[in-house]
C-alpha positions in Angstrom: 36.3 125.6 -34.6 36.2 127.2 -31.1 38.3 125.1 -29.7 41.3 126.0 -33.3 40.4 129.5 -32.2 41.1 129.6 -28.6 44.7 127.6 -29.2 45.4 130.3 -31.9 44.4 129.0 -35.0 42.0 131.7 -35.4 41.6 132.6 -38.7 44.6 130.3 -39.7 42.4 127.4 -40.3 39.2 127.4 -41.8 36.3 125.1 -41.7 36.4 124.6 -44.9 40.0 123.4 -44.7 38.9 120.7 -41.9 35.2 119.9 -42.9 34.4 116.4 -43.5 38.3 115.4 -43.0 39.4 112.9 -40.5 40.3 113.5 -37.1 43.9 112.4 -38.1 43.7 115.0 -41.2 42.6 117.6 -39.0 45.6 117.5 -37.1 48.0 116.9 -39.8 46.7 120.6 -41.1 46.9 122.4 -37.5 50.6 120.3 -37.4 51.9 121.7 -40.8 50.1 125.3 -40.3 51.8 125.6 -37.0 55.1 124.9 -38.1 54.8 126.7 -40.8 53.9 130.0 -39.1 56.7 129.5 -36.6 59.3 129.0 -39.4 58.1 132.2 -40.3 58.4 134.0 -36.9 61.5 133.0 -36.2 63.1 133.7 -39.6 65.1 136.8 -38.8 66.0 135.3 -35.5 66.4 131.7 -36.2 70.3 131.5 -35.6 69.6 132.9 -32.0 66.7 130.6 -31.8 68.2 127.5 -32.6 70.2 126.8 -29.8 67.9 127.9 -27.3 65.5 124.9 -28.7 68.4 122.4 -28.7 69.1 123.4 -25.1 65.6 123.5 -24.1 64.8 119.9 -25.9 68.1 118.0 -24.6 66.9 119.4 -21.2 63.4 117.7 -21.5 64.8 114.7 -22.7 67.1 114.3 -19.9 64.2 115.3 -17.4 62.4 112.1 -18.5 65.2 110.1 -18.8 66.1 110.3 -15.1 62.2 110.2 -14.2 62.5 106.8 -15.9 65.4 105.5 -14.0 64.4 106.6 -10.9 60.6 105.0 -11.3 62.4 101.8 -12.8 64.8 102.1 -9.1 61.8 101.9 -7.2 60.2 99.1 -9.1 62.9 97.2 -8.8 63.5 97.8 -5.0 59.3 97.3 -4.8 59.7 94.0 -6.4 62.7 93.2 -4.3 60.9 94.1 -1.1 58.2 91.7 -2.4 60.3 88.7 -2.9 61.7 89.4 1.1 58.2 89.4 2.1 57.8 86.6 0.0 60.8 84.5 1.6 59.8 85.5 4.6 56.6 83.9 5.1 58.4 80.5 3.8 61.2 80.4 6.0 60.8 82.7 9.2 64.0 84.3 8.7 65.3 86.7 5.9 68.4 88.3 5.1 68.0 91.8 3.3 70.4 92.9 0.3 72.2 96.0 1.0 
């Protein structure tokens, strides 16, 4: 319950809610509760809001989209480098792609 409290849950769940449930359960209330009391927040604001999280989420989403490219890039040029190394050792002489 001290950990709920310190993310601020406190006094937003309470142990009755969660005791005896499921670790899955347990967050499925903190999930709902959460969204919940940010629907509420941002009521009066929300057409300000909105774009603000579409910009922030497409932003995200495109962070890890070219995080994923670039660590794929390097894969494939590690695997390449490993094939050269590879050939190498067969033949004595090797031709790198450029």
């Amino acid at each position: 319950m001290r950990l709920l409290d310190g993310i601020g849950f406190k006094g937003v769940v309470r142990v009755e809610d969660i005791e005896g449930r499921a670790e899955n359960d347990v967050v499925d209330i903190c999930l709902e509760q959460a969204w919940s009391d940010y629907e509420q927040k941002i009521e009066k604001v929300k057409d300000k809001v909105l774009p603000i999280e579409k910009e922030v989420s497409l932003r995200m989403i495109d962070r890890a989209w070219s995080n994923h490219i670039d660590t794929m890039s390097k894969l494939r040029d590690g695997i390449g480098f490993t094939f050269l190394r590879t050939k190498q050792s067969f033949t004595g002489i090797c031709y790198r792609r450029v």
